[in-house]
C-alpha positions in Angstrom: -5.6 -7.5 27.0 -2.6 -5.0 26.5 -4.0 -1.2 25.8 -2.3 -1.6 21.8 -4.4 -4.5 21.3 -7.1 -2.8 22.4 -6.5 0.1 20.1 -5.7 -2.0 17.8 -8.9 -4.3 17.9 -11.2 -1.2 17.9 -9.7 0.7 15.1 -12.4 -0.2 12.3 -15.3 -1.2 14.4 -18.5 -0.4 12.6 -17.1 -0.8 9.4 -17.4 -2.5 6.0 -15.9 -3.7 3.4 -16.7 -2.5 -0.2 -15.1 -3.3 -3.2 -15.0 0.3 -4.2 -13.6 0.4 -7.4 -14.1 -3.1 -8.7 -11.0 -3.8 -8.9 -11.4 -7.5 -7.1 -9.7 -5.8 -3.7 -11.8 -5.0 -0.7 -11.5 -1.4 0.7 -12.7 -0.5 4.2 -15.8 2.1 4.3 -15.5 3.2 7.8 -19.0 6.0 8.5 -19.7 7.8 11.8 -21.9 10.7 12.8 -20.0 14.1 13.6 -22.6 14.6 16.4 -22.4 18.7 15.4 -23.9 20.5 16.8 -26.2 17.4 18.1 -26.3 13.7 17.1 -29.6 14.4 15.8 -28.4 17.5 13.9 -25.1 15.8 13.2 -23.7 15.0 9.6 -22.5 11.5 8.7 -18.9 11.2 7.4 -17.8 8.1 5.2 -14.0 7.5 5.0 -12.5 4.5 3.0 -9.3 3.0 3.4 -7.0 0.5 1.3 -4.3 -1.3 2.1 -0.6 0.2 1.1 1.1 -3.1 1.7 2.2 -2.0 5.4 -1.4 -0.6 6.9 -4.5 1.0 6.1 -4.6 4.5 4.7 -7.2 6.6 4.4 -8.0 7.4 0.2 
């Protein structure tokens, strides 16, 4: 497997989609923990992301 599918494949791993604004179009909800100053201390951070008609960009 070539390093850009790779990249590509694991961009949005752990993720789900969520029709956010009920519009009818799914929206990716992408969380992960900051691990800050520990994993167990660490905050959580959601990001969601909709498609511009070329790729995924973070709202």
């Amino acid at each position: 497997m070539s390093e850009d599918k790779d990249k590509a494949g694991s961009r949005f791993d752990s993720s789900t989609l969520v029709d956010r604004d009920r519009d009818g179009v799914q929206e990716i909800s992408q969380s992960f923990n900051q691990c800050e100053p520990t994993c167990a201390e660490g905050e959580y951070v959601t990001t969601f992301y909709r498609w511009n008609g070329k790729d995924y960009v973070a709202d």
